[in-house]
C-alpha positions in Angstrom: 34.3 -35.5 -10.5 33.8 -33.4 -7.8 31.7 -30.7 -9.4 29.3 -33.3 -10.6 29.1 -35.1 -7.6 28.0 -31.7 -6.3 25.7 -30.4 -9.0 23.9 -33.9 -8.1 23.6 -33.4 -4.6 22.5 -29.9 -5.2 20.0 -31.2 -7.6 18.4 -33.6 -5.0 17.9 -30.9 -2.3 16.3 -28.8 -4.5 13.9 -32.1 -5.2 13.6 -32.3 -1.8 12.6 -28.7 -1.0 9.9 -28.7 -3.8 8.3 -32.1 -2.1 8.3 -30.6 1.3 6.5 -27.8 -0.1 3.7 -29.2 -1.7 3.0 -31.1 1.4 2.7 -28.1 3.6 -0.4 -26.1 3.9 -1.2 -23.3 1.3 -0.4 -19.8 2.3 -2.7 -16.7 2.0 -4.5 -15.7 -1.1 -3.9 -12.3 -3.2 -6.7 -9.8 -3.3 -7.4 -11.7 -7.3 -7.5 -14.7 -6.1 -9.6 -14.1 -2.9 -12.2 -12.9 -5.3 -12.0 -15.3 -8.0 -12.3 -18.1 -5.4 -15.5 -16.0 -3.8 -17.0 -16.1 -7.5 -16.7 -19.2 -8.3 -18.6 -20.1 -4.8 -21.1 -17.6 -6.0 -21.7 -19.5 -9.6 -21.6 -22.4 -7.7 -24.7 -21.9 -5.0 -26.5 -18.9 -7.2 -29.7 -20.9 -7.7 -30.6 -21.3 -11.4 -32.0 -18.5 -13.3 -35.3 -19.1 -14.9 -39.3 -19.4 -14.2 -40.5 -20.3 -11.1 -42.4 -23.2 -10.5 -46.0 -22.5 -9.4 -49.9 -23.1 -9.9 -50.8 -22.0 -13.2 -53.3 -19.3 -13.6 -55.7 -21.4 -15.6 -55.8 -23.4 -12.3 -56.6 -20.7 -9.6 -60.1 -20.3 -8.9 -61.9 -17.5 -10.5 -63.5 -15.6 -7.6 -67.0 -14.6 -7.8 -67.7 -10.3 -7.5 -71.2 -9.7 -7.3 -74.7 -11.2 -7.6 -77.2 -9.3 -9.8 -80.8 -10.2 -10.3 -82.8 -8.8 -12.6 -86.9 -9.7 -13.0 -89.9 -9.2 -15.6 -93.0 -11.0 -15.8 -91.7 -13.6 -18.0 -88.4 -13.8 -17.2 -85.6 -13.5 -14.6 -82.3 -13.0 -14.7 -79.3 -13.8 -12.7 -75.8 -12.3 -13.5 -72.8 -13.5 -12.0 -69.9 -11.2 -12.3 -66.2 -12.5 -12.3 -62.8 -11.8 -12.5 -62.0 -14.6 -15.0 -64.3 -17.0 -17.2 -64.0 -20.3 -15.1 -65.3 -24.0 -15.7 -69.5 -24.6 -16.1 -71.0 -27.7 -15.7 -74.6 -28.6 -16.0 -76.4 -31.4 -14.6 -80.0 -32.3 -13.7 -80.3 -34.8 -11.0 -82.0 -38.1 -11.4 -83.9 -38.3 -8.0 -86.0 -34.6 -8.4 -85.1 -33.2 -11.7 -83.8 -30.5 -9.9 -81.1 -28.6 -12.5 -77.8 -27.4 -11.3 -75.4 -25.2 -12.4 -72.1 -25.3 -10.9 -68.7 -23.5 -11.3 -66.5 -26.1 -9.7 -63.2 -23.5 -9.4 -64.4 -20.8 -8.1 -64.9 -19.0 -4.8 -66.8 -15.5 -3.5 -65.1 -12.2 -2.5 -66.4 -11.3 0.7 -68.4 -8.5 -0.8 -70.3 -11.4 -2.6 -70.6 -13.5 -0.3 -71.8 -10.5 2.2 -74.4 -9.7 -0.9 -76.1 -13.6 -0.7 -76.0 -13.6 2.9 -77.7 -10.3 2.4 -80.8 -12.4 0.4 -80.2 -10.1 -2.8 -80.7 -13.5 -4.7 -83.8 -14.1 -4.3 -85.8 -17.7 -5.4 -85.5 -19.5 -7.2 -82.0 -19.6 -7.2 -80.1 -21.0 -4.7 -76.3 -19.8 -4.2 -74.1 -21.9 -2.4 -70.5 -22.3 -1.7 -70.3 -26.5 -1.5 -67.0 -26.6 -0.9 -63.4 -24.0 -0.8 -63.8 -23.9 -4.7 -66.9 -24.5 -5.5 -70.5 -22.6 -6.2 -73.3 -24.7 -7.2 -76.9 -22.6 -8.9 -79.7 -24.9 -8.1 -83.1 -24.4 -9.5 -85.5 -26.7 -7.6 -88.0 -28.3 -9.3 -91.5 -26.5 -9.6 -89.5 -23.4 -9.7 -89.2 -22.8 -13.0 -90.2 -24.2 -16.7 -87.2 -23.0 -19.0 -83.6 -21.8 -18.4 -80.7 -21.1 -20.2 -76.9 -20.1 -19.4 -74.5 -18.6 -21.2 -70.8 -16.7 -20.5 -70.3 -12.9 -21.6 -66.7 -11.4 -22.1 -65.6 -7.9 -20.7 -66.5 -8.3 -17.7 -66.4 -11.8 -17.7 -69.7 -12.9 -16.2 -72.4 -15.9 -16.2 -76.1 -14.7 -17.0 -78.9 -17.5 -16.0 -81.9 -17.0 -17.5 -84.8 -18.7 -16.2 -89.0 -18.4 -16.9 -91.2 -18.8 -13.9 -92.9 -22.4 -13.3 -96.2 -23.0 -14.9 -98.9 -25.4 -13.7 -97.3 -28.4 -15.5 -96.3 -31.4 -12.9 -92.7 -31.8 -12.1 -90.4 -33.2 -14.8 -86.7 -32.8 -16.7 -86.3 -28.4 -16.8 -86.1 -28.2 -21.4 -83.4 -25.4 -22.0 -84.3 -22.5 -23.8 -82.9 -22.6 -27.6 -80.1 -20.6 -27.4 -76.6 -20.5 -29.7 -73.3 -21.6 -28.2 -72.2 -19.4 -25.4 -68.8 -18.7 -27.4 -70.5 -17.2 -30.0 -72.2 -15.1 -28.3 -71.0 -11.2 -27.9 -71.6 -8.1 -25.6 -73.0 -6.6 -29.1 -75.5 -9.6 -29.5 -76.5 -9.8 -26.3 -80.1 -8.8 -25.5 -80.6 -6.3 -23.0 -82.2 -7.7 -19.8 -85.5 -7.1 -18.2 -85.7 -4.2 -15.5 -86.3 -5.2 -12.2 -89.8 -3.7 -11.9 -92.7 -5.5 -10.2 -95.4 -5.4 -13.0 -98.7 -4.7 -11.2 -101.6 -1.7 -11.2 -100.4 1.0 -8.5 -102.8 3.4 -8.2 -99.9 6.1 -7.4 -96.3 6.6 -8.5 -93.5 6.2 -6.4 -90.9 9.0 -6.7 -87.5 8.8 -4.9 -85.8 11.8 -3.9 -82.4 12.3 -3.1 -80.3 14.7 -1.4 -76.7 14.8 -2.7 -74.2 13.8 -0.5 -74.4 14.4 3.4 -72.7 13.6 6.5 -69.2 12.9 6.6 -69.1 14.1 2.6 -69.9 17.5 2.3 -69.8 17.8 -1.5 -68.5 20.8 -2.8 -67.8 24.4 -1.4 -68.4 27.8 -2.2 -66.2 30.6 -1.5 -68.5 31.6 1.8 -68.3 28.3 3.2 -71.6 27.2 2.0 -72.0 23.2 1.8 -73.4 21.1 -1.4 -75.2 18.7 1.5 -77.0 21.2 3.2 -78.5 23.0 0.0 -79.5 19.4 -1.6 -81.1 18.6 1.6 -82.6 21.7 1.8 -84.2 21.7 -1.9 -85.2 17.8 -1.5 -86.9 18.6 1.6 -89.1 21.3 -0.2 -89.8 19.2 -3.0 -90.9 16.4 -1.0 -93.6 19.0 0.3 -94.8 20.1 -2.8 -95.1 16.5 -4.5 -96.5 14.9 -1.4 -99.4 17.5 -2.1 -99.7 16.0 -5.8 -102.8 13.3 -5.9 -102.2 9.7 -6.6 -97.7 10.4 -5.6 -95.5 8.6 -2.9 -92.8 10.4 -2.1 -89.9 8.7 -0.6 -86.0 10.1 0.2 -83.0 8.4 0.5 -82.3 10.4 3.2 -83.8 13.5 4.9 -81.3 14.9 7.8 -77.3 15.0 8.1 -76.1 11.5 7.2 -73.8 9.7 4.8 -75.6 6.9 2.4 -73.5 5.2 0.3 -74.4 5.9 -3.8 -75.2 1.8 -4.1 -77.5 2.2 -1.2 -79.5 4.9 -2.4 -80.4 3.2 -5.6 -81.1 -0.1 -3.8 -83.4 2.1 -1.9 -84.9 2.9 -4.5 -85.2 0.0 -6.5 -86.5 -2.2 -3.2 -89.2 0.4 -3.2 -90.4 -0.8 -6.5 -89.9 3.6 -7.4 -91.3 4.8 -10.3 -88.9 7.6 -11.0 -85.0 8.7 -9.4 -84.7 12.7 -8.8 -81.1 13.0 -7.8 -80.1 16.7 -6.3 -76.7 18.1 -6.5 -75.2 21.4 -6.8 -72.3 21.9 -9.4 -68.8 23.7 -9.4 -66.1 24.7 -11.5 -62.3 26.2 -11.3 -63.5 29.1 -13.0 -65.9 31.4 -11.0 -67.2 32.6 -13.2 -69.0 29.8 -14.5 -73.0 29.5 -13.9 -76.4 28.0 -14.7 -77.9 24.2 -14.6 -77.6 21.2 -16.3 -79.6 18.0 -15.8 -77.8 14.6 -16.2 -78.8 11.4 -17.2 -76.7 7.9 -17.0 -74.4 7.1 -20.1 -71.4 8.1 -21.2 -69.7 11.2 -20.8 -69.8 13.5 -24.4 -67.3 15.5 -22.7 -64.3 16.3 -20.7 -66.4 18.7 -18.3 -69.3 16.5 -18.1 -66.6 13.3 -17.2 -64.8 15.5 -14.5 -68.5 16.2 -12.8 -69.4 12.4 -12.4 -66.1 11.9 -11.3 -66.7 14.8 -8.5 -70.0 13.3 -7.5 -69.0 10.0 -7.8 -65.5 10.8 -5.3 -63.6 8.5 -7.9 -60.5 9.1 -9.6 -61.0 10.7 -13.4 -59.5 8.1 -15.3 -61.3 5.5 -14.0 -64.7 7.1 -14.0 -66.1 5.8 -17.6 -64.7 2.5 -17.4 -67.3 -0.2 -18.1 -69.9 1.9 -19.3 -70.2 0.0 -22.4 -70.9 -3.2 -20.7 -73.1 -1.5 -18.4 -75.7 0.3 -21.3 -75.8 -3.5 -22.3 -76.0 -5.0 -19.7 -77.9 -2.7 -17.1 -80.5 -0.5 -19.1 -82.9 -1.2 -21.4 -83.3 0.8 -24.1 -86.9 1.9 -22.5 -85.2 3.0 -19.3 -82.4 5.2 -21.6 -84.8 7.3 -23.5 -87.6 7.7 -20.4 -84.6 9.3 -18.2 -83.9 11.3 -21.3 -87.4 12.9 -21.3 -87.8 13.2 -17.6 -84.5 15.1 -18.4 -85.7 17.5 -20.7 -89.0 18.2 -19.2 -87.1 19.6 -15.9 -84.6 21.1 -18.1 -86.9 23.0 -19.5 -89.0 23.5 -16.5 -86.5 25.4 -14.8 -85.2 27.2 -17.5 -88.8 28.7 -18.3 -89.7 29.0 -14.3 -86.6 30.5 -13.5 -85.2 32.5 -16.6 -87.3 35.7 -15.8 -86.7 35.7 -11.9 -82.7 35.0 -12.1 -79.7 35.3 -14.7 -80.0 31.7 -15.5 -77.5 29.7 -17.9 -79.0 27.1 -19.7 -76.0 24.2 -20.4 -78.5 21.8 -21.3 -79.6 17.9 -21.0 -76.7 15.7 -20.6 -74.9 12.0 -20.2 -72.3 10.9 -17.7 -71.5 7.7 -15.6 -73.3 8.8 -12.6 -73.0 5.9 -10.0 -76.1 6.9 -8.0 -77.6 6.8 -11.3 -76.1 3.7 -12.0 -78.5 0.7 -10.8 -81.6 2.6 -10.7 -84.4 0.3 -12.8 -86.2 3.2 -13.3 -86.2 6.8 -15.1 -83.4 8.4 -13.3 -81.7 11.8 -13.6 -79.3 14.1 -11.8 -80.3 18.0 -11.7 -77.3 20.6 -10.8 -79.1 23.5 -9.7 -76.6 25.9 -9.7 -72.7 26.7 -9.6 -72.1 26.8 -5.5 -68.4 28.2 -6.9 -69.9 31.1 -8.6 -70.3 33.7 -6.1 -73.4 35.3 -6.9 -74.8 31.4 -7.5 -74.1 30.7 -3.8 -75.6 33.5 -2.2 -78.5 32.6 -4.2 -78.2 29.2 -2.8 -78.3 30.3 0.4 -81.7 32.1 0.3 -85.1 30.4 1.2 -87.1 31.9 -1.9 -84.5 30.7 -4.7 -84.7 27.3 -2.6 -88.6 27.3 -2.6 -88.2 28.3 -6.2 -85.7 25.4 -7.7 -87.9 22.8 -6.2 -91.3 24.5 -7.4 -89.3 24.0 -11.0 -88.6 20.5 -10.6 -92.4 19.8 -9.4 -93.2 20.9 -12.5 -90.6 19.0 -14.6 -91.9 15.7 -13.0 -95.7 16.9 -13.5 -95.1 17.7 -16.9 -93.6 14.1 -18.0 -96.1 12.2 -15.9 -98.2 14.4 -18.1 -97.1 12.9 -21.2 -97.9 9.3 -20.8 -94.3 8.2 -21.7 -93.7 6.1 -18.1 -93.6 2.8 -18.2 -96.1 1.0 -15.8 -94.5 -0.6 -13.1 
């Protein structure tokens, strides 16, 4: 009886003691259970895996590049490059018939934006930003008597075409018949008109310019001798000689020390309403031993070699020195333009190899194509003469004398001479 009554009183302590326990407060954790407890507080607040809410892309504004205009005496053309096709909407307004084209998602780079401010759109468009996302084309009435727009792939880009107003009195602007703009391809799209003022000059404009200068130097021969310095030099001389020519302008993009940007010299040109682009530069190559001219005209690169020398004139990285060529044969150059630089090329090719050949060792590496960027908005014949290897030793002494000088440009006079000659220029 005894033993029971204990075992029972024993029994109820122990009850006791466990109650007690779970009412005081819970001792330290284990390492384990420390770090179980911090993942689970982890899992917990670790925000949800997945994608993040945001403005789509179709919804950002497509940002406007660059304004080109390009003119004929029918016809002119405006080209508006973007990053990404966007929106158009058309609508003539009631009050003046005045016909507006507007992209109602879009905004300018500042490059664009610096370019209108600039007045390189000229009338009858009329650019504006109307609001933080949106650009507005108006053509006023008067302006013009037919239009049509359409959107191009790779680049993206809008092309209005417009014809110039005739005498007719004011009224609704009739499109110009054209297929649905999503039908329409980079290989069916006509080449545009060049930007050449169609009228009787009685002389021909010639631009010359003088590779590189100021703070670019060019290249370098072993002797320190400076591509700017011998393109200047050369340029200079054949400005002489062909201001001596009757019925010639000569004009240079520039004629002392001083850094022009390649976009300015053929906006030089082109403002000047030139009739043809002589672009001086002096060559080099790893190998010394390498020698002789070549004459260049815009297009793409045949070669490796003639790729890495646009990409040294043009100071841009090799693999990004072809890239848009395509759209810009299309889309840049007529056809006309293409094969008059191409004769312009041969005749001073052939020039200076028959001028030269019997005075000096001369290397003939012929008439060829590469994305030139000086060359690249020029709207008339334009090519690019290297007129010697300034890393060939014997090249850059040469270089360096007066009477090789005199004689290089004397052998570009005649190249130009001989295709004015021909009759194969375009009037302007």
């Amino acid at each position: 009886m005894r033993r029971r009554s204990f075992l029972s009183t024993h029994t109820l302590l122990l009850a006791g003691l466990l109650c007690l326990c779970s009412l005081l407060p819970a001792p330290f954790h284990t390492s384990s259970d420390s770090a179980f407890a911090a993942a689970s507080d982890d899992r917990s607040h670790r925000p949800h895996k997945g994608r993040a809410k945001g403005t789509p892309a179709s919804l950002m504004p497509a940002t406007v590049q660059n304004f080109r205009v390009f003119s004929s005496p029918g016809r002119t053309r405006l080209v508006i490059d973007l990053d990404r096709h966007t929106k158009v909407v058309e609508h003539q307004l009631s009050s003046s018939h005045d016909l507006l084209i507007s992209l109602p998602n879009a905004t300018m780079s500042r490059s664009a934006r610096s370019r209108l401010e600039r007045g390189v759109v000229p009338a009858p468009f009329l650019v504006t930003q109307d609001s933080a996302r949106s650009i507005t084309v108006a053509l006023p009435t008067g302006t013009i008597s037919r239009y049509k727009h359409f959107a191009l792939e790779n680049p993206p880009r809008l092309v209005v075409d417009v014809t110039p107003a005739s005498s007719s009195p004011p009224g609704p602007v009739p499109a110009i018949t054209t297929p649905d703009s999503r039908e329409l391809s980079p290989a069916a799209f006509e080449p545009p008109p060049q930007p050449a003022v169609p009228q009787a000059k009685p002389y021909k404009t010639i631009v010359v310019d003088a590779g590189h200068g100021g703070k670019d130097p060019g290249a370098r021969g072993l002797h320190g001798t400076e591509e700017k310095d011998i393109t200047l030099k050369v340029a200079l001389t054949l400005r002489d000689l062909l201001s001596q020519q009757p019925g010639v302008r000569v004009l240079m993009t520039r004629d002392h020390d001083v850094f022009v940007e390649l976009e300015e010299r053929a906006k030089f040109a082109n403002r000047h309403e030139a009739d043809l682009f002589v672009s001086i530069h002096v060559n080099s190559h790893p190998s010394r031993s390498v020698k002789g001219i070549e004459i260049y005209h815009f297009g793409q690169a045949k070669d490796q070699r003639a790729l890495e020398v646009a990409a040294r004139e043009n100071g841009t990285p090799l693999n990004s020195t072809g890239v848009g060529v395509e759209y810009l044969l299309a889309d840049l150059l007529t056809t006309k333009k293409i094969e008059e630089s191409q004769d312009l090329a041969w005749n001073t090719k052939e020039s200076m190899v028959a001028r030269m050949n019997g005075h000096y060792d001369m290397t003939d590496h012929g008439v060829k194509t590469a994305p030139f960027y000086v060359l690249r908005y020029t709207s008339m014949p334009s090519i690019l003469a290297e007129i010697a290897y300034i890393s060939n030793p014997s090249e850059e002494s040469l270089l360096r004398k007066n009477t090789f000088v005199r004689d290089v440009a004397e052998a570009l006079l005649h190249g130009v001479k001989s295709f004015l000659a021909s009759g194969k220029l375009t009037a302007r």
